[in-house]
C-alpha positions in Angstrom: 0.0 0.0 0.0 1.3 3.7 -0.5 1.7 3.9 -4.3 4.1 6.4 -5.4 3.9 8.6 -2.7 6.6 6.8 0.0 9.1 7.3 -3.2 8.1 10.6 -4.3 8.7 12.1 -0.6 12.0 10.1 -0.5 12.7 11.9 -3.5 12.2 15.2 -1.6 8.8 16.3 -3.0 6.0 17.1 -1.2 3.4 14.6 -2.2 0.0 13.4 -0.9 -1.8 10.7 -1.8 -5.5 10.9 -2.6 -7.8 7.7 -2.1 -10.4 6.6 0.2 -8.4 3.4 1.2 -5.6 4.9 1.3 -3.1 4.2 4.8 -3.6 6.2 7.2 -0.3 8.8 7.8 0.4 12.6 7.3 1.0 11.5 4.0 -2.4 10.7 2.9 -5.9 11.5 2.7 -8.4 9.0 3.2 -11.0 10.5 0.7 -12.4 10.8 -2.6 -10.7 13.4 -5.0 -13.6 14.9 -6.1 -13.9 15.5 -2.3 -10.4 16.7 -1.6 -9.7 20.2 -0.6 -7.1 20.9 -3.0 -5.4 24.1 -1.2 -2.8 25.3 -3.2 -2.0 24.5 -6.6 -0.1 21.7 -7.0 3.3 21.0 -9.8 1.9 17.9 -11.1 -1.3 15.6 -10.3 0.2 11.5 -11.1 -3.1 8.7 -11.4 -2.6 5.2 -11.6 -5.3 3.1 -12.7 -7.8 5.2 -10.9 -9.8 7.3 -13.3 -11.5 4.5 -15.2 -13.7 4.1 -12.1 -14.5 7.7 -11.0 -17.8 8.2 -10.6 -18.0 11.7 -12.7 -14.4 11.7 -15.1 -15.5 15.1 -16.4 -15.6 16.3 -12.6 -12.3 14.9 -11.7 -10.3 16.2 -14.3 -11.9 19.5 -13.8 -10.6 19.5 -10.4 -7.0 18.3 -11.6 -7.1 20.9 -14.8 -8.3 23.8 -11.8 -5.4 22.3 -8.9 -2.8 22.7 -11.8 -0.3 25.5 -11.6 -0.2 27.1 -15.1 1.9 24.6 -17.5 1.6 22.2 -14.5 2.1 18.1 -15.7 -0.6 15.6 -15.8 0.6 12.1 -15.8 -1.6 9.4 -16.6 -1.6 5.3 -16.5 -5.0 3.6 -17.0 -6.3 0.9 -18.6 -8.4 0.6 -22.3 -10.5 -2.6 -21.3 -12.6 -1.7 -24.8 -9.0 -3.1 -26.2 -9.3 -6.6 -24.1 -10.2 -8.7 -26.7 -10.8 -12.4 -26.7 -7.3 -13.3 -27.6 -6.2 -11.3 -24.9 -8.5 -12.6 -22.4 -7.9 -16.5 -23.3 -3.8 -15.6 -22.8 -4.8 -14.2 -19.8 -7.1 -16.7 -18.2 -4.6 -19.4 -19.2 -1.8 -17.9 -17.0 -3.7 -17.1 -13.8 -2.4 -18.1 -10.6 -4.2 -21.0 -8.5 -7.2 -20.4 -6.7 -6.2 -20.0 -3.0 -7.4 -16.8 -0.9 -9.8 -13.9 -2.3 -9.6 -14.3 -6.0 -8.8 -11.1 -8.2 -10.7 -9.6 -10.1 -9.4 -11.2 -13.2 -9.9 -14.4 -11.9 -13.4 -13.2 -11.1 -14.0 -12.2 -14.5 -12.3 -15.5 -16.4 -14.7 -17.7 -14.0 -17.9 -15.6 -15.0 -16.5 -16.1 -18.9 -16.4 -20.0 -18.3 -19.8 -20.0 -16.4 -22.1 -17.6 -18.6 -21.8 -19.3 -21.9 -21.7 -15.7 -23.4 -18.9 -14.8 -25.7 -15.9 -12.6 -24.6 -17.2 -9.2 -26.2 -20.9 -9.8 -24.5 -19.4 -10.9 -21.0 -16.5 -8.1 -20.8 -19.0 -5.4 -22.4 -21.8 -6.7 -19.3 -19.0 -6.9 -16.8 -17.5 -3.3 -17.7 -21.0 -1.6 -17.8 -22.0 -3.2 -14.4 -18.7 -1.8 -13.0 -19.4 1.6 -14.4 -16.0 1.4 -16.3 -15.3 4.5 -19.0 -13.7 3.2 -21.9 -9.4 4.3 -22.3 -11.0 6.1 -25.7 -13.1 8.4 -23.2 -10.6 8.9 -20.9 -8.3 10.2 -23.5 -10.7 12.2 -25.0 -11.9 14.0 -21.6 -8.5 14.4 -21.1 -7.5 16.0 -24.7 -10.1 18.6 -23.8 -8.7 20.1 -21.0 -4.9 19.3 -21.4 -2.3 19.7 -24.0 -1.2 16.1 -24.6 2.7 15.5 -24.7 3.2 11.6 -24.9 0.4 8.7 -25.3 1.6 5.2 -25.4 0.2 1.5 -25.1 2.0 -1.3 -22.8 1.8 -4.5 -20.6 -1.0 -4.1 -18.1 -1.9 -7.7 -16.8 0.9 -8.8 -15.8 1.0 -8.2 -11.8 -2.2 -10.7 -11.9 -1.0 -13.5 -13.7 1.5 -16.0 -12.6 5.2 -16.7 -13.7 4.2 -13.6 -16.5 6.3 -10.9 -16.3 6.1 -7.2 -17.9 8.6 -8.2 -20.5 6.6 -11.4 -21.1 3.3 -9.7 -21.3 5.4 -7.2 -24.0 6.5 -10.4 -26.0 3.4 -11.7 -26.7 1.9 -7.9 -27.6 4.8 -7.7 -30.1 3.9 -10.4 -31.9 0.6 -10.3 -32.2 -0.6 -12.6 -29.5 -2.5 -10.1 -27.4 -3.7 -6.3 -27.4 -1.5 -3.6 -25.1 -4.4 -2.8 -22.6 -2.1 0.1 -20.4 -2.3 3.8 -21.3 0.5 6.2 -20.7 -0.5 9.7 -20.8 1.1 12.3 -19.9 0.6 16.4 -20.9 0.7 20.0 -19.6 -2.2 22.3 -18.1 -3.5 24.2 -21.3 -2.1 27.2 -21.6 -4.8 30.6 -21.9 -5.3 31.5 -25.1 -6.4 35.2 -26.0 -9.6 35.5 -27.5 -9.9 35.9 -31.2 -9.8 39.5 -32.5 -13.6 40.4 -33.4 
């Protein structure tokens, strides 16, 4: 538990981490960002898998455009499950690790796969709109609206659920064709004020 932040302040920033379960410390805020008290502007906002489950995206990146110092970085990873295909799902559901404990939630959605008789694209489309998931295409296009986009790049996401599969395993198989890259990497820049058009 921690994420980024235990690193960050190691690093000598001043970071806080924003989540409802995150630990409790002077470090962290045990709350919702849309409910966080943002009280000075901040150098850079990081979010790690976080903002395809928001309740309101619009909202959130509102807040993170309005926390922003002017030119201030966004940086982005998240996850385009509209890009988890069937391929990709059978590669992962063949490398999961044995049952034992609370199952994750890729086990969870493999087993509802194997027990619905539905086909990939109708059980991950169900599952996804039952978890109230935006799409990676909605994410990047709420956040192309408010931000100026510097990099945007697809990767290994699946890996830290599946056993004896590393990241470079994961990028293997996406390089040749085996799978679909289901991590986003954004990253870009508080838009800077433009001056009204001349009249």
């Amino acid at each position: 538990m921690g994420g980024f932040i235990p690193v960050l302040v190691s690093a000598g920033y001043d970071a806080v981490g924003v989540d409802p379960g995150a630990p409790a410390g002077p470090w962290y805020r045990q709350v919702e960002f849309e409910r966080y008290d943002v009280t000075r502007p901040a150098d850079a906002f990081v979010a790690c898998t976080s903002l395809h489950h928001v309740a309101d995206l619009g909202e959130v990146l509102d807040r993170m455009a309005a926390g922003l110092v002017p030119g201030g970085r966004l940086v982005i990873v998240e996850w385009a499950w509209e890009r988890f295909d069937e391929a990709t799902a059978r590669w992962c559901c063949a490398r999961l690790p044995q049952a034992g404990g609370e199952a994750s939630w890729l086990q969870q959605l493999c087993g509802q796969w194997r027990e619905s008789g539905m086909s990939w694209g109708t059980c991950c489309r169900s599952w996804a709109q039952a978890e109230n998931l935006h799409s990676g295409q909605a994410i990047l296009r709420e956040l192309d609206a408010r931000f100026d986009p510097g990099e945007v790049s697809y990767g290994p996401y699946f890996f830290p659920d599946l056993a004896s599969t590393t990241e470079d395993d994961e990028q293997a198989a996406i390089d040749n064709g085996e799978i679909q890259a289901g991590r986003i990497q954004y990253s870009g820049h508080r838009r800077s004020e433009r001056p009204a058009a001349a009249r």
